[in-house]
N, C-alpha and C positions, 0 to 999 in steps of 0.2 A: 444505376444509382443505389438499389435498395441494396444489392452484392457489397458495392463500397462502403456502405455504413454499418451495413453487418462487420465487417472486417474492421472498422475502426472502434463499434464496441466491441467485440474483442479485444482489442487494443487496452481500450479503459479497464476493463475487469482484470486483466493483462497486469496493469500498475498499480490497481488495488490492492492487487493480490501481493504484486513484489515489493510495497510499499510494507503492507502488514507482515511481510518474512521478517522473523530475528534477523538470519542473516545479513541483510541489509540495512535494519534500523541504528547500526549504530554507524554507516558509511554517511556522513552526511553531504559527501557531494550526490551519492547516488541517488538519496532521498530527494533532496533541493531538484536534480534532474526529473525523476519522476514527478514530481509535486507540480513543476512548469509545465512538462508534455497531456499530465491528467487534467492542468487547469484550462490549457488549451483547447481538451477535447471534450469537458462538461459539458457547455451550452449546446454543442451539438449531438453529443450523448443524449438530453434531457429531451432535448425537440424530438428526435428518432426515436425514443422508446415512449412519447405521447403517439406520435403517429403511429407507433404500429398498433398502442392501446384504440387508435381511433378507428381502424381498419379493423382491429377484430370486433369492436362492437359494429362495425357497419355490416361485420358479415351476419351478426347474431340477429342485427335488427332484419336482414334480407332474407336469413333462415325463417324468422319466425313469422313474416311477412307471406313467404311461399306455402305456411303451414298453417295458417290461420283463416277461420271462416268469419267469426264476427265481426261486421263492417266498422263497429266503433275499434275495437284492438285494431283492425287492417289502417284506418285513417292515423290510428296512432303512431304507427309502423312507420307509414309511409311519410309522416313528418318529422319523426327519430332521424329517419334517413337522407330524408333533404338536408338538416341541419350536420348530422356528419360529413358527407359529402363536401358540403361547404368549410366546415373546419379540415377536413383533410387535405383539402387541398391548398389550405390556406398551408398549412405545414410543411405540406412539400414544396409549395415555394420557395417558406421560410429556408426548406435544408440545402433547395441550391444555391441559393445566395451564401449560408453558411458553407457550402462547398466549395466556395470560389477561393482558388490559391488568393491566400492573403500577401499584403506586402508584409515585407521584411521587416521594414521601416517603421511601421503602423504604432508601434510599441515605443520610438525611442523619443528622445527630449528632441526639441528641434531650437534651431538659430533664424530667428527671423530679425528681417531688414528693412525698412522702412526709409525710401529716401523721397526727397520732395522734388519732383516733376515739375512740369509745365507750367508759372503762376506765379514763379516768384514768390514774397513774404507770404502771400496766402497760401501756397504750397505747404510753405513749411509751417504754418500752421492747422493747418488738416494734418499733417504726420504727425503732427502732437498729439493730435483728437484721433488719430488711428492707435497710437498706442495707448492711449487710458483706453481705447475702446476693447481693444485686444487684454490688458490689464486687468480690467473687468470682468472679460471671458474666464484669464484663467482664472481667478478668483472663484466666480461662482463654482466651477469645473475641480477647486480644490488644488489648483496646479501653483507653481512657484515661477516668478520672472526675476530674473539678474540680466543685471546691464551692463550690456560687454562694451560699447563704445557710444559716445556722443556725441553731436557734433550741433550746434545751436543755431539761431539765427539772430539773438538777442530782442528777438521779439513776444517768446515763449513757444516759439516754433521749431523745429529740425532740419537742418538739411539733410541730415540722416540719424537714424539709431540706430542700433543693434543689440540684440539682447536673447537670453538664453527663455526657453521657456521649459520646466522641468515636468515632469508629469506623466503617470502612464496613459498612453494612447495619446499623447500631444498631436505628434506629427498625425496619426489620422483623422484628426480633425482639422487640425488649421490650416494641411496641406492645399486645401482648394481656397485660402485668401491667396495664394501668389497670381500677384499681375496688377495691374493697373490702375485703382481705384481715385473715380472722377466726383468732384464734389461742384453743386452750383451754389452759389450764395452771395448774399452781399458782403463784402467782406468790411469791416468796422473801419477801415480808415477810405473807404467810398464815399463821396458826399454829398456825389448827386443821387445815391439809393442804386448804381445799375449793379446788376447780376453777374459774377465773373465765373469763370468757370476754369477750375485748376486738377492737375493730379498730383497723385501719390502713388509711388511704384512700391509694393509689396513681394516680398522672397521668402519664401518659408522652406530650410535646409533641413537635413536631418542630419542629426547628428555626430559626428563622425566615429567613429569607435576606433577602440586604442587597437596596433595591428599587429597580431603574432607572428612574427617574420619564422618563416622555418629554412632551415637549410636542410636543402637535400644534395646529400651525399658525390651525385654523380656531377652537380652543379658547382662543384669545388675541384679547382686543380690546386694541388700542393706540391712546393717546393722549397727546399732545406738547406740552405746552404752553411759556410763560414760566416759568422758576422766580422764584418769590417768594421778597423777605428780600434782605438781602445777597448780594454775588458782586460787583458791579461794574457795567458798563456793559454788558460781554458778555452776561452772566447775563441781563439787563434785556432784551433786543436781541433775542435769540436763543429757539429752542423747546426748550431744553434739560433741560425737567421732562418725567418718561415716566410713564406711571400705566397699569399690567398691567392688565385684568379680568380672571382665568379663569371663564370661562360655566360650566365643569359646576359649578366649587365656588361658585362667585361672591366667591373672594376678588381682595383688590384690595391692589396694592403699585405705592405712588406713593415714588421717586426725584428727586432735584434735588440733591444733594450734589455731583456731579461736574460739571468744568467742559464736558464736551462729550454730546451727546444720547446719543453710543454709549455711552459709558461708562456714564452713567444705564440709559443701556437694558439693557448686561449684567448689572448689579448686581441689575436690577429683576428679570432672570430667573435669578439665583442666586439673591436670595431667597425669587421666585415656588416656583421648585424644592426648595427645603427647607422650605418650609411646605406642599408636597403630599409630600414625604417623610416631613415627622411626622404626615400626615393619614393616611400609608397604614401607617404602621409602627402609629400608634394602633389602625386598624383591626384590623391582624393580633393583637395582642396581645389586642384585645377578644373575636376570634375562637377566641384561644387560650383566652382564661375561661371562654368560654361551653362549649368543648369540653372543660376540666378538670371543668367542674361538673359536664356531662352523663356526663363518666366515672367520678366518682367519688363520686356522690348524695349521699347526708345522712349517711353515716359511719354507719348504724344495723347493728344487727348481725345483723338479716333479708337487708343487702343484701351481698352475699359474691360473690366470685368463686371465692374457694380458703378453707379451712381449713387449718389445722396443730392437729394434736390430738396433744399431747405425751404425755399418757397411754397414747395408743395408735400412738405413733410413727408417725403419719400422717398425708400432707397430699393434702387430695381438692382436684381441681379440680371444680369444681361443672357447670361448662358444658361439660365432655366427659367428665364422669363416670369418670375417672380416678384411680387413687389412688396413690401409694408408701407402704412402709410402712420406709421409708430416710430418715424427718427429718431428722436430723444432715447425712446426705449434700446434701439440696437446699437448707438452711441455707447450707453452702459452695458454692452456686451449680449443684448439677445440675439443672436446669430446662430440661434438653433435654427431658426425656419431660412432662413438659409444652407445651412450644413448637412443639415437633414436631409434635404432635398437633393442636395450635390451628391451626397452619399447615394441613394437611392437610383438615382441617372447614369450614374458608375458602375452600380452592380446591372443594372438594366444594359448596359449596352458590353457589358464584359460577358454576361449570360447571352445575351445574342451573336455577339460576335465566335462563345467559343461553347458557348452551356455545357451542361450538364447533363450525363445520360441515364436516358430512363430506368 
């Protein structure tokens, strides 16, 4: 571990350095690139050159420990040393958690969904209270929400929403609301007071990002013929019809509209190009369904992530066994002591399953 961190400050001193070249201060995608890759690797730059400051005072206090006769300096020493000890290790914790491959994702806006489950009007009334609760969040968090679709119950409820939520690090926070959230409560048109119990299915996507389709060269067959039909004598004379194949997709875009081969030819590859950009954007969207379904099951109300139990002013997460008994408060978006926690049980079991070497 300590080899890999050594290597990655190098790194940073690395972009300091080529950040401060003339040469490159006035290239501003180059700078924009370093300026991302150094911001990236701060925090774990800052934690690594505290812990090695923490290591060399543990060695000075062990030095002077071995060298010392007077029992008050030796008592001294020897509690210098406990308290290092303890922060150092505290640190190296800190760096392999900071060393765990991040998601990709972590950084981008996300699309979250909110549809009303099991319970009918009352459903759709808790996906109301799920979005001002989430509204809330990013608010405090400083983030932006746009509403991408509605869909009402006319009772001040949802059968579903959707909506963007903008912000840096969105997705790695809210990524752990998708799935199933079960509410108990009276609901206000009950009249005998009983307790119903309904859900809300929660999706939290990440963003999709715009997609650079490339062509490569060997994935293009080209063919040139006469255009047919009208044009003239040139048209007639000339190999001015181009006809694309791309081999991985096997689609095929034939051109003859223009009067010269090149023209034909670039048209052929602009619209070669946006027929594998809606191939890939299709793709992703599909990948997004299939990852909404898988997060958010059949809506039944065995399948939960969290509870909110109004009677007893309390919302348990189910998957870290946590509870508050502050509803109101996490209604207005406190779901740090939940998030926190989910966060924390994630790096815990990604460190065990794959850690980090000494």
């Amino acid at each position: 571990m300590l080899e890999k961190l050594a290597g990655i400050e190098a790194r940073y001193d690395e972009l300091e350095r080529l950040m401060g070249d003339p040469a490159v201060a006035n290239d501003y995608t180059k700078v924009a690139e370093y300026s991302k890759e150094r911001a990236g690797l701060e925090e774990l730059v800052t934690v690594y050159r505290n812990y090695k400051r923490q290591l060399q005072q543990l060695d000075d206090a062990r030095a002077l420990l071995e060298s010392e006769n007077d029992a008050e300096l030796i008592a001294l020493a020897q509690e210098e040393i406990a308290e290092l000890e303890t922060s150092a290790e505290a640190l190296r914790e800190q760096l392999k958690v900071l060393l765990l491959p991040k998601d990709a994702r972590d950084e981008k806006n996300v699309i979250m969904e909110i549809r009303a489950g099991a319970g009918g009007d009352e459903a759709g009334l808790f996906a109301a209270d799920l979005f001002r609760m989430y509204s809330y969040y990013a608010e405090k968090r400083g983030w932006k929400i746009d509403i991408i679709e509605q869909s009402e119950t006319g009772m001040g409820g949802f059968k579903q929403i959707v909506f963007e939520v903008k912000g840096r690090g969105a997705y790695s926070r809210l990524k752990y609301e998708s799935g199933v959230h079960r509410v108990q409560r009276v609901p206000e048109t009950e009249a005998q007071g009983r307790i119903h119990t309904s859900t809300v299915t929660v999706a939290v996507l990440a963003e999709i990002d715009e997609v650079d389709v490339q062509l490569r060269p060997d994935d293009i067959h080209e063919e040139f013929t006469r255009a047919a039909g009208a044009g003239g004598q040139h048209v007639q004379k000339n190999s001015t019809a181009v006809r694309l194949v791309h081999i991985p997709t096997g689609l095929v875009v034939e051109v003859q509209d223009e009067r010269s081969q090149l023209q034909n030819r670039m048209r052929a590859r602009q619209i070669l190009l946006a027929r594998l950009y809606d191939i890939e954007m299709e793709k992703q969207r599909s990948q997004q369904e299939s990852e909404r379904r898988s997060q958010v099951g059949t809506g039944d109300r065995s399948e939960k992530i969290r509870t909110y139990n109004y009677p007893q002013n309390r919302v348990t997460d189910h998957r870290i066994n946590i509870s508050s008994y502050n509803l109101p408060a996490v209604m207005v978006g406190d779901l740090d002591i939940f998030i926190d926690e989910l966060i924390a049980q994630d790096q815990a079991e990604r460190l065990a399953a794959g850690g980090v070497g000494a």
